[in-house]
N, C-alpha and C positions, 0 to 999 in steps of 0.2 A: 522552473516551477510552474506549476498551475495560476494561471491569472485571481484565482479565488482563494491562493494564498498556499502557503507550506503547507502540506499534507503528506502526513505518516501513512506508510502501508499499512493494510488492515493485520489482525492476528493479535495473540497475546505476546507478550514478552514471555523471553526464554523462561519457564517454571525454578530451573534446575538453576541455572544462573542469578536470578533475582532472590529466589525464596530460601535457596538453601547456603547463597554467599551475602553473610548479612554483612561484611564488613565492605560490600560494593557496594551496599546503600546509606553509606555517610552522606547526609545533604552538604553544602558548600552553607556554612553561616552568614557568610557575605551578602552585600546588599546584590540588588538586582540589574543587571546594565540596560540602558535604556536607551542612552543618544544613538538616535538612525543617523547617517548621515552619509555624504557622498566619501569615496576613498580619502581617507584622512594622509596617508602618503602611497606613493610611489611603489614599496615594494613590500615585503611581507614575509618572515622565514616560514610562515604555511598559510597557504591562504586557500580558502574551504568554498568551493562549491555550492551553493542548494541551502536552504535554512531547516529543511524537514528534519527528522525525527535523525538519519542519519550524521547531517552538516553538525546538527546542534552539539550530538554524541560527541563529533570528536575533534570539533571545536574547542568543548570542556575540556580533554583529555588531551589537546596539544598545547594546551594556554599552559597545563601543569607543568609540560616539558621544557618549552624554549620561553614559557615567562609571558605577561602581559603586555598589550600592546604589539605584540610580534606574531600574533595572529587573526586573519579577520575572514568571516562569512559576507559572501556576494549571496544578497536574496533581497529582491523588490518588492516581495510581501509583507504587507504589516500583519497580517494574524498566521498563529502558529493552528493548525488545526490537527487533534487527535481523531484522525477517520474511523479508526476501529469501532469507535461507537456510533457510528452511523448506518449499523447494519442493526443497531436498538434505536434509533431515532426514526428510521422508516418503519419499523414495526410498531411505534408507538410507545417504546420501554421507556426512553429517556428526552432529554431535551437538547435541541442544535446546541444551546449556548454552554451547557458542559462540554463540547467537545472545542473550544476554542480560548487560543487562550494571545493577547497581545505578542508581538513578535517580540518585542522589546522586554517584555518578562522573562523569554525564555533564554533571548542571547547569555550567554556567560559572562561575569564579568569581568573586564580586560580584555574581550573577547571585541575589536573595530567591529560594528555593522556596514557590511559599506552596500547603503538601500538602492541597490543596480541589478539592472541585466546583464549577463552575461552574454557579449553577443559574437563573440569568436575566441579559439583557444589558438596557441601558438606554441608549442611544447620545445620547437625545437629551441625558442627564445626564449623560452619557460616564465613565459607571458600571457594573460589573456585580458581580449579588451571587454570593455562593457560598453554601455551608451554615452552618446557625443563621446564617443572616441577617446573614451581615458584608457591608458595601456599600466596596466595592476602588473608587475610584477614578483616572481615568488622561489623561492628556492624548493617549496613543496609543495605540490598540488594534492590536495582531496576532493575531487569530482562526487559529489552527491546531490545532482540536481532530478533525481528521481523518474514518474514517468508522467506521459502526457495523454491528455484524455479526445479520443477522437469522435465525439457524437456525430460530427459533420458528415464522418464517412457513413454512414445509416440514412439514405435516401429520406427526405422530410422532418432530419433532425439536424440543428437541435431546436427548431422552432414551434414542432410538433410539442413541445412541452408548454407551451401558451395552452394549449387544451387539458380538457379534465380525464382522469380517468389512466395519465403516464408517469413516473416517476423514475428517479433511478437515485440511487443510494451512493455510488461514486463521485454525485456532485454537491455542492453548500448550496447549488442554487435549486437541486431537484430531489433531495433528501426526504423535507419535508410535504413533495406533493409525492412520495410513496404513501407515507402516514394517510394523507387526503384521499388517494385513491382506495385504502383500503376499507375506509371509514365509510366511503361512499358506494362501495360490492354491493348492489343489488344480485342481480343472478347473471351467471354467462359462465367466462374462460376468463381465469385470472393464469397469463402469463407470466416466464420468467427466462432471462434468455444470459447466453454464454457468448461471447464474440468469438472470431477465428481468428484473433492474435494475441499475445502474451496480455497478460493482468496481474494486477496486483489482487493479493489475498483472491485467491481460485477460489474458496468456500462461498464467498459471500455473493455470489449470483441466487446460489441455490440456499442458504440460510435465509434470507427474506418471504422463500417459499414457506419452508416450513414456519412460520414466523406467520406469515399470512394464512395458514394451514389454521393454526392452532386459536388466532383469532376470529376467523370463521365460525370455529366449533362455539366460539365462546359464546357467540351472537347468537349462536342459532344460524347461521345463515350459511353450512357449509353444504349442505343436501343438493343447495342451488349451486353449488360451485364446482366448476371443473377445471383441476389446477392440472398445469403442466409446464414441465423443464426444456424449453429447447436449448441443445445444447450445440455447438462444433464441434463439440472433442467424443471422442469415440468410449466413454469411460464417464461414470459419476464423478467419480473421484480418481488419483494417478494414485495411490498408496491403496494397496489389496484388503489392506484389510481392514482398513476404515471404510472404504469405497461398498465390500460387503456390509460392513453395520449401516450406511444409509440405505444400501438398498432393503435392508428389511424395515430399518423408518418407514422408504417408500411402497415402500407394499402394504405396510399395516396399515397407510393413513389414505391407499387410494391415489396415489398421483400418480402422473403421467411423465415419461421420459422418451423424448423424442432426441435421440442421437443424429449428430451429424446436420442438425440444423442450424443453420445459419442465418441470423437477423439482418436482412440486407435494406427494406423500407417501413418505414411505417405511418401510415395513412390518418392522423390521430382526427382529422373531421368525419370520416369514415369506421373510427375504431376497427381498424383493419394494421395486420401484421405481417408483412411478407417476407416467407425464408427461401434460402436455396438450399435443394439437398447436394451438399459436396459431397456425396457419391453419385451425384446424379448432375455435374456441372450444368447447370443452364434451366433446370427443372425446378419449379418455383411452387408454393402454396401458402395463401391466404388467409390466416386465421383471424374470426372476428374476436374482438375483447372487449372484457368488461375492468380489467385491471391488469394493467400491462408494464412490468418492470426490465428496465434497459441497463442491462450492461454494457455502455461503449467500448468498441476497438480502442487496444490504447498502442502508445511505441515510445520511441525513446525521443526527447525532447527536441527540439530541430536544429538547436545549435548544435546538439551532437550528432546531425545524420551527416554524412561525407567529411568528419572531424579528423584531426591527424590521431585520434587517441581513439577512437572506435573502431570498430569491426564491420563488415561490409553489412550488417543490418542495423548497425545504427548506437550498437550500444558500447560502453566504456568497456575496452578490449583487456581485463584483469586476469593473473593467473588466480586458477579457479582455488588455490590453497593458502597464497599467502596474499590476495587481494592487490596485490603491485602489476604494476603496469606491466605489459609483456615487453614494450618497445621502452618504454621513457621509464628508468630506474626511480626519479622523482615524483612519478605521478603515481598516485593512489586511485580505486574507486570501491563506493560502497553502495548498497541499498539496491534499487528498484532501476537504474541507470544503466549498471552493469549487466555484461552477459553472465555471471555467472549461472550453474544450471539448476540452480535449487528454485523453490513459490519464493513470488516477491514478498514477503512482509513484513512488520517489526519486529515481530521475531527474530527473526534471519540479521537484520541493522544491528541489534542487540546484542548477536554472539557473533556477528562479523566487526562488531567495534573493538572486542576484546582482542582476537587476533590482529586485526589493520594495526593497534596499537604495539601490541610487540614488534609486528611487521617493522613498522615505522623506528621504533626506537634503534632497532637493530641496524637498518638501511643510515639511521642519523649519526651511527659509530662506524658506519663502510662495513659492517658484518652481513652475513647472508640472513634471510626470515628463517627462522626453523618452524614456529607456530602455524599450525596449519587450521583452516578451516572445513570440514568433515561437510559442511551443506547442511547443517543444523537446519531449522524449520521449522515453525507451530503456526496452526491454523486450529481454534478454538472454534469447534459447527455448532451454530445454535440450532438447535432442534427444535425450540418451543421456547415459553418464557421463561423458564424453569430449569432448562436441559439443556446440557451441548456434551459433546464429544468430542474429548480433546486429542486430535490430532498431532504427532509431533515424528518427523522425520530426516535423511539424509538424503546425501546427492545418490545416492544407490535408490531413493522411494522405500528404503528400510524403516519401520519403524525407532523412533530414537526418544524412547519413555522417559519421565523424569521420576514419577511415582510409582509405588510397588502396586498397583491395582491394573485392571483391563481396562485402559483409556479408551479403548472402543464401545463404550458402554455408557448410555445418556444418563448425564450424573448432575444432579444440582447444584452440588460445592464446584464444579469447575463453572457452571453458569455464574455462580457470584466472585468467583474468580476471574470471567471474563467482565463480569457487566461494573464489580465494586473494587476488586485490587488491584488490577488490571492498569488501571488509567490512573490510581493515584503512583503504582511504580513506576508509569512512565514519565508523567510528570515530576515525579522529586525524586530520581532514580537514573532512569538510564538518561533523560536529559543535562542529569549535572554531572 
């Protein structure tokens, strides 16, 4: 987990799963579990990975199986954070402190905290240790310790953010100096940039844009502004047909899309930005800023890089249908960890917890999984304060709709969808 605590991938929760199966949103009446404390024993019939938005999910939903007490989350964070909203907290929509909530409210209860790192796995002992060397042992493993955020690799960061004028919305600690940089747009180039490694929730590099687009206008102060997208990836968007309704956003509203650019320094006493063009390895350009938004490289967390349960870049090595271990029949993974090939977000935690769970059930009776998971996917693009378009796909980049309308179409009911129901389903919903 991120050192600034448990944080859920960005996106909305499944539409179709949340809104139209009301009898999956039973709250648990039960009081709330609260005691952190170090491994209470020895060994564990499922013991859960990561405390994010994934760990929590099926946490809940294994305590119901094999009973209280007999399952516990490894997670060193005391606060639980819902991220999704921090692509409205840099724009200025909402407040850091609704997006966090104590770790110990969320754990489940019955549910061991055991408040550790994780700092080696052992599959074939079907063991892993944490710090000062206590050895947790488990007869199931659920790996959901998410992903990690790398500003360091960005030449001048992450120190660069001591200065005015840089933000990025991926962190608790740089969230709200996006808000302060936009507040402070006199005139120039307000950048926005995409890394050249895997990310959680792809939309929200470029939703802060439009977001910073739409407050400009409001000020008055967009005439003086020159917004622009650098991006790495060769594509707005990876789904064709949302990828076309932003590009005619970006056309209506004047912005800039520079493909294939890559954020490699940035110079923040200088308000200087420097990319590389990866078509053009080695080949470099300069831009000066007045508001400059950072999306770090991220990867998979470091206990998982050369792990016996990962794959040779790093992530939890799961078959991509029924979320089980390809090598270790006991070992699970979910969420932002795993290779699977679908956008990391909560979304995706959401409709991959409903399969892992049959997955599981079936694995706990020596049955094979039959429930498969299709790469489900939502990424809700805010367009403006008002607007998004909601996004919703498979592992094919197909669209995978949940309402009878053109989701590709900036709609205001999915904006209070994303900014007002959004975080209360998660909270009293897919958490419990």
């Amino acid at each position: 987990m991120s050192a600034v605590g448990a944080v859920s991938s960005c996106s909305c929760l499944h539409p179709g799963v949340w809104l139209l199966k009301p009898g999956m949103q039973k709250m648990s009446s039960s009081g709330l579990h609260t005691a952190a404390r170090c491994a209470a024993k020895d060994y564990y019939e499922v013991l859960v990975l990561g405390g994010g938005a994934g760990g929590i999910a099926m946490s809940a939903r294994m305590k119901r199986k094999v009973g209280a007490g007999n399952v516990a989350v490894v997670e060193p964070s005391k606060t639980h954070y819902y991220q999704p909203l921090w692509t409205l907290v840099g724009g200025g929509a909402k407040q850091l402190a609704a997006s966090a909530r104590p770790m110990g409210s969320v754990m489940p209860k019955g549910v061991e905290w055991i408040k550790s790192q994780v700092t080696a796995l052992d599959p074939d002992k079907n063991c892993v240790l944490l710090e000062n060397d206590i050895k947790v042992s488990y007869k199931y493993l659920i790996i959901a310790l998410g992903i990690s955020l790398h500003y360091e690799k960005i030449k001048g960061l992450p120190e660069g953010f001591n200065h005015p004028k840089i933000g990025s919305n991926y962190s608790v600690h740089t969230v709200e100096k996006t808000w302060k940089a936009l507040q402070d747009f006199k005139e120039g180039n307000a950048i926005f940039t995409f890394p050249n490694t895997p990310v959680k929730c792809a939309g929200a590099p470029q939703k802060i844009m439009y977001l910073s687009d739409a407050y400009l206008r409001k000020t008055g102060k967009r005439s003086k502004a020159s917004i622009m997208f650098n991006t790495s990836l060769g594509v707005v968007f990876g789904v064709k047909k949302y990828a076309d309704a932003l590009l005619e956003v970006i056309k209506e509203r004047n912005l800039a899309v520079n493909y294939k650019h890559n954020l490699i320094e940035v110079r923040a006493d200088k308000q200087e930005a420097v990319f590389e063009n990866l078509d053009k390895p080695g080949v470099t350009e300069v831009h000066q800023y007045e508001m400059l938004h950072v999306t770090p490289p991220m990867g998979p967390p470091a206990v998982l890089i050369n792990s016996p349960v990962s794959d040779e870049s790093g992530w939890v090595d799961v078959d991509k249908e029924t979320l089980q271990h390809k090598k270790y029949p006991n070992v699970f993974g979910i969420g932002d960890c795993t290779n699977l090939p679908t956008s990391k977000t909560a979304a995706a935690v959401a409709a991959q917890s409903g399969v892992l769970d049959k997955t599981i059930s079936l694995v706990m009776k020596n049955e094979l999984p039959v429930k498969k998971y299709d790469g489900y996917t939502s990424c809700p693009l805010v367009t403006g304060y008002n607007k998004v378009i909601l996004a919703e796909f498979d592992y094919n980049a197909q669209p995978l709709e949940t309402f009878p309308i053109d989701q590709s179409k900036e709609r205001t009911t999915m904006y209070h969808m994303k900014a007002d129901m959004m975080p209360l389903l998660y909270w009293n919903a897919l958490l419990k």
